[in-house]
C-alpha positions in Angstrom: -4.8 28.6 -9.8 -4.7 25.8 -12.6 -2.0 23.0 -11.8 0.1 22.2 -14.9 0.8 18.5 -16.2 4.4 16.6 -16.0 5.2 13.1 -16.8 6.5 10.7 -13.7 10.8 10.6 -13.7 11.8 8.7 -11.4 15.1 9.9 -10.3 13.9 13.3 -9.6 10.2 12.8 -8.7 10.1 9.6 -6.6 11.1 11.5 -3.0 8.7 14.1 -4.4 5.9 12.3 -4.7 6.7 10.4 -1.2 6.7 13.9 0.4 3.5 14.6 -1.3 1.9 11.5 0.5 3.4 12.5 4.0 2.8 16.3 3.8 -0.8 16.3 2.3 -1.7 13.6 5.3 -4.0 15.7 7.5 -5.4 17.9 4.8 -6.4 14.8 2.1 -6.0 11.5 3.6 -8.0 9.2 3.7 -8.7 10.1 0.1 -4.7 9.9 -1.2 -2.6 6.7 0.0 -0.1 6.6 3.0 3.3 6.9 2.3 3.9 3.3 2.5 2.3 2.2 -0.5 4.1 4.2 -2.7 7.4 2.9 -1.2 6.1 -0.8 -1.2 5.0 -0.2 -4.9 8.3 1.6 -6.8 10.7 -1.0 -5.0 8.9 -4.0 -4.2 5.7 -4.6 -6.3 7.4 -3.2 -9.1 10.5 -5.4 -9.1 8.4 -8.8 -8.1 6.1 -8.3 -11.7 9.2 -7.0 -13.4 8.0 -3.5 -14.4 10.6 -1.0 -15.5 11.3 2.4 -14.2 10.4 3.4 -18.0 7.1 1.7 -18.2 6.4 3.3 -14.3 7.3 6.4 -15.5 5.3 6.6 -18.7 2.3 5.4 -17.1 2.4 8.1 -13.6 1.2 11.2 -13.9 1.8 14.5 -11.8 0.3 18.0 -11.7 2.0 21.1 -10.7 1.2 24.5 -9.2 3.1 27.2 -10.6 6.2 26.9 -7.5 6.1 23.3 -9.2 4.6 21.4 -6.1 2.8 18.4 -6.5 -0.5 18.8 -6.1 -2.0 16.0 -8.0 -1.2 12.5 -8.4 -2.9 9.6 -11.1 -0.9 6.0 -10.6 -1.5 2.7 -11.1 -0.5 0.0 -8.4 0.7 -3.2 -11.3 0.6 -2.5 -14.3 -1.7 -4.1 -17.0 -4.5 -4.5 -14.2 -6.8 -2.1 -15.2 -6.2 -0.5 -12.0 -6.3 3.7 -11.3 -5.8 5.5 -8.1 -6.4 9.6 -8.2 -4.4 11.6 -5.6 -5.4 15.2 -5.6 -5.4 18.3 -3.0 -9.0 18.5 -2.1 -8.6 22.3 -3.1 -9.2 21.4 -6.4 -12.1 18.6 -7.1 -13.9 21.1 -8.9 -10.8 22.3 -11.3 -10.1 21.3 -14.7 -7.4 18.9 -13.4 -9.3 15.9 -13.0 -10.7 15.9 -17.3 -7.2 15.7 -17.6 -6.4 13.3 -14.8 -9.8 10.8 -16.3 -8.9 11.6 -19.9 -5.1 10.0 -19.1 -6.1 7.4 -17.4 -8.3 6.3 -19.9 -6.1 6.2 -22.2 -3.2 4.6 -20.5 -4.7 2.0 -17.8 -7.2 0.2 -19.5 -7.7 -3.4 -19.4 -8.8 -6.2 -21.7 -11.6 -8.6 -19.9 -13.9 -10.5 -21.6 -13.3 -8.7 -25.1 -14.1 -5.4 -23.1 -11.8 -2.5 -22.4 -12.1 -1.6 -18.7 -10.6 0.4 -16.4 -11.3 0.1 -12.5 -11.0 3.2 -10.3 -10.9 2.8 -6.5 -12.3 6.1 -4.8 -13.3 7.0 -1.5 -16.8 5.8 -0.1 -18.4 9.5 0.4 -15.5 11.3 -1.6 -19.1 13.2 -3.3 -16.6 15.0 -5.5 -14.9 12.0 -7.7 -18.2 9.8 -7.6 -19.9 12.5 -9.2 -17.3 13.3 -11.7 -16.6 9.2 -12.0 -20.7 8.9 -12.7 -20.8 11.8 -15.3 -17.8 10.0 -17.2 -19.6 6.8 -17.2 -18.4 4.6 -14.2 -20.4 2.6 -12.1 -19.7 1.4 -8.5 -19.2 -2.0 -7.5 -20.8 -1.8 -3.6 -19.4 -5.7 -3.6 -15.9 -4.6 -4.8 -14.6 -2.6 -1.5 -10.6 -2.4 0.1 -11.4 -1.5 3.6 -8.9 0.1 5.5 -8.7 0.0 9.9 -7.2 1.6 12.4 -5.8 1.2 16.3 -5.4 4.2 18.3 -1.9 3.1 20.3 -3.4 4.7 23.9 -3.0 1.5 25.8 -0.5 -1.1 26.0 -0.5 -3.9 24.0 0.5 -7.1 25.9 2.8 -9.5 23.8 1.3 -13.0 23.3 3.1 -16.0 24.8 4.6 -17.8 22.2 4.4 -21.5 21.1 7.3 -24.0 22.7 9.8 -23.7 20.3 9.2 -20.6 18.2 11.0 -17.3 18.6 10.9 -13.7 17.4 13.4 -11.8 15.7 13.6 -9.3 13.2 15.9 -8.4 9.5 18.0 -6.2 11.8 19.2 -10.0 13.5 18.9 -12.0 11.3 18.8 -10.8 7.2 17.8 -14.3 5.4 16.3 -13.5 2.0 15.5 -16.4 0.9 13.8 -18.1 3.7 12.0 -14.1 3.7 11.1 -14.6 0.5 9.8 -18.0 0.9 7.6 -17.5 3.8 6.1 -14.6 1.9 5.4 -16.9 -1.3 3.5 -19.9 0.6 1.4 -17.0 3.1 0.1 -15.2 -0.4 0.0 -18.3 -2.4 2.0 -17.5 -4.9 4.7 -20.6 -4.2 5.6 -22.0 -7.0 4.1 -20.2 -9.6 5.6 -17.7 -12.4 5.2 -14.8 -9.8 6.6 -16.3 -6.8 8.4 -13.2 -5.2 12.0 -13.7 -5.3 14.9 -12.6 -2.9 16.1 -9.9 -5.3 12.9 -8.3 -4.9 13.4 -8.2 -0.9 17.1 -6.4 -1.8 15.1 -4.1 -4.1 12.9 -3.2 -1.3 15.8 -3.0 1.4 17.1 -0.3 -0.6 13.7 1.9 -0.3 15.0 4.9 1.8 12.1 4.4 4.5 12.2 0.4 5.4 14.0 -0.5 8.5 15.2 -4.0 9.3 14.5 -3.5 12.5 10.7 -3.0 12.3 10.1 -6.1 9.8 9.4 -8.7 12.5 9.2 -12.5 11.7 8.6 -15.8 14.0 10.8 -18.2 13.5 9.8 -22.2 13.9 11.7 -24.5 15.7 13.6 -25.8 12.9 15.0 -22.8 11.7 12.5 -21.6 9.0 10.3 -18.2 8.9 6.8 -18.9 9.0 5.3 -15.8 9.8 6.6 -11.5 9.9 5.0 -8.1 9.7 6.7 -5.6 8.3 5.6 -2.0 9.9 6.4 1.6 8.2 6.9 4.9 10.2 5.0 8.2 9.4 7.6 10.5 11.6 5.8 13.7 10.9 2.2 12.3 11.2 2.9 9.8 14.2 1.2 7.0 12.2 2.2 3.5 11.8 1.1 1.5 8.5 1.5 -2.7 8.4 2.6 -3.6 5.3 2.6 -6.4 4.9 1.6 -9.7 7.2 1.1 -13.0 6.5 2.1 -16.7 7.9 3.0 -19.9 6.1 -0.3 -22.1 6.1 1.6 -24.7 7.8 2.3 -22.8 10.8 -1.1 -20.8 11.2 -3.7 -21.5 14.4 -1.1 -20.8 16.3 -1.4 -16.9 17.4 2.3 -16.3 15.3 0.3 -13.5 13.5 -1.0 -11.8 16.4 2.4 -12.4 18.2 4.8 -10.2 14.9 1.8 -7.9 15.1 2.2 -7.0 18.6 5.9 -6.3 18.8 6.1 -4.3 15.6 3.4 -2.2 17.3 5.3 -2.1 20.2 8.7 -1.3 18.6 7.2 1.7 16.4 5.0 2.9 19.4 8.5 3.4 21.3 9.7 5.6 17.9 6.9 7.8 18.8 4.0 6.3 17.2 0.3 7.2 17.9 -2.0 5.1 15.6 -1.3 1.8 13.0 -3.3 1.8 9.7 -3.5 -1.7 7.9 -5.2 -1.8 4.8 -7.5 -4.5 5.4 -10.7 -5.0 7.8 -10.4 -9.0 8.8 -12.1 -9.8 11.9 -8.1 -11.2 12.8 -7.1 -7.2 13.2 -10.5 -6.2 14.8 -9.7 -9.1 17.8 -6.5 -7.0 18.3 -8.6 -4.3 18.5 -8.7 -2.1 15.1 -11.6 -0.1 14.1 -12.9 -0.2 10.8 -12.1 3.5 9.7 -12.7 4.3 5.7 -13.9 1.9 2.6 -12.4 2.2 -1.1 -14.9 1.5 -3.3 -14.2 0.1 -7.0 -16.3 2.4 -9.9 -15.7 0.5 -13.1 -16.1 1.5 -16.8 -16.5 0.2 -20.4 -13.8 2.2 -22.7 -15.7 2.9 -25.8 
């Protein structure tokens, strides 16, 4: 069965593709994203660099079996990064899709560096499949470039922290302040006080994604009133999995175990909705102390566009 090409529209294809993510879990994961990302992409990312739903959808690319499932998935995360992800069923490494699926993002993702075109493709460490059809096209992996993702089984409980004299937890669900959200999230990613310093229309965009819940983005609160540190947590229903996404504390507040202490009861609040594991995309010794596993490694494979 050959899968057929169709451009990304959002208004009919953005649910689609989020099933995709959730549905193909046990059969492809870890080598397609979570359904987190995608969320945290179209409504958040997207908005905070200013990207329109045009330029999204000209750039995202889908393929079809002949029911018109998605089988296949190419994306970017920001545009004009140089960035490519490829999401496809593992039934069909070895099918014509993925010429098509290279050949497109080629042509659409690459990047300007140093007078060179490049384009940067982040595959599974092991995924034999797409390294060998990444090397025969040319790319080259970067052992040094690597996102590493971990993971906590939830089979014990997880004892909250006590927390500093003065502090408290709470989460959007108590108490919705964007801006002092917003702000927090600018000083932990250091991006406060430059051009793309995340604003609090960006948080409304992301409120509006039909899987956040105030109630699982969890924030400490400092003694004069401001939010210094939060974790925002997604829930995988179908596949009992958890996803952290994201977490960070103001620099001002940090040495203080406020991480750990958002951390813990978002885990505890999803683990009571039923969920078995959390996934954070990131392997810091800060989420191994909690006790996360390193599970898989993306590896970057670069290439010069002739």
């Amino acid at each position: 069965m050959e899968l057929k090409f169709k451009c990304y529209h959002h208004e009919s294809d953005f649910n689609r593709v989020r099933n995709f993510y959730i549905d193909n879990y046990e059969t492809a994961y870890p080598s397609i994203w979570t359904f987190e990302r995608w969320n945290y992409m179209m409504y958040f990312v997207r908005d905070m660099f200013e990207f329109s739903i045009e330029k999204m959808e000209d750039e995202i690319g889908l393929w079809e079996d002949e029911n018109g499932n998605i089988l296949g998935i190419i994306t970017n995360e920001a545009v004009g990064r140089g960035e490519a992800f490829i999401h496809l069923h593992p039934d069909f490494y070895e099918k014509s899709v993925l010429k098509e699926m290279f050949e497109l993002i080629e042509e659409k993702y690459t990047v300007e560096i140093e007078g060179k075109e490049i384009i940067k493709l982040r595959i599974l460490d092991g995924n034999t499949d797409l390294e060998r059809h990444a090397s025969e096209r040319g790319y080259v992996k970067k052992p040094d470039a690597v996102e590493t993702t971990s993971l906590l089984l939830l089979d014990k409980e997880l004892k909250l922290p006590e927390i500093p004299n003065g502090y408290r937890t709470l989460s959007m669900a108590d108490e919705n302040n964007l801006e002092k959200r917003t702000l927090t999230f600018a000083k932990a990613f250091g991006n406060y006080g430059t051009k793309d310093q995340v604003q609090p229309h960006s948080y409304i965009e992301l409120q509006k994604c039909p899987d956040y819940g105030k109630d699982l983005d969890v924030y400490a609160v400092a003694p004069g009133g401001d939010i210094v540190s939060f974790c925002l947590i997604w829930f995988d229903e179908k596949n009992k999995i958890a996803i952290l996404e994201p977490v960070g504390t103001n620099p001002d507040h940090r040495k203080k175990g406020l991480a750990k202490i958002v951390v813990y009861e978002a885990i505890n609040r999803v683990k009571k909705e039923g969920a078995e594991k959390i996934i954070v995309g990131d392997g810091q010794q800060f989420y191994l102390s909690i006790g996360f596993k390193h599970d898989y490694r993306n590896i970057v494979w670069i290439k010069e566009v002739s």
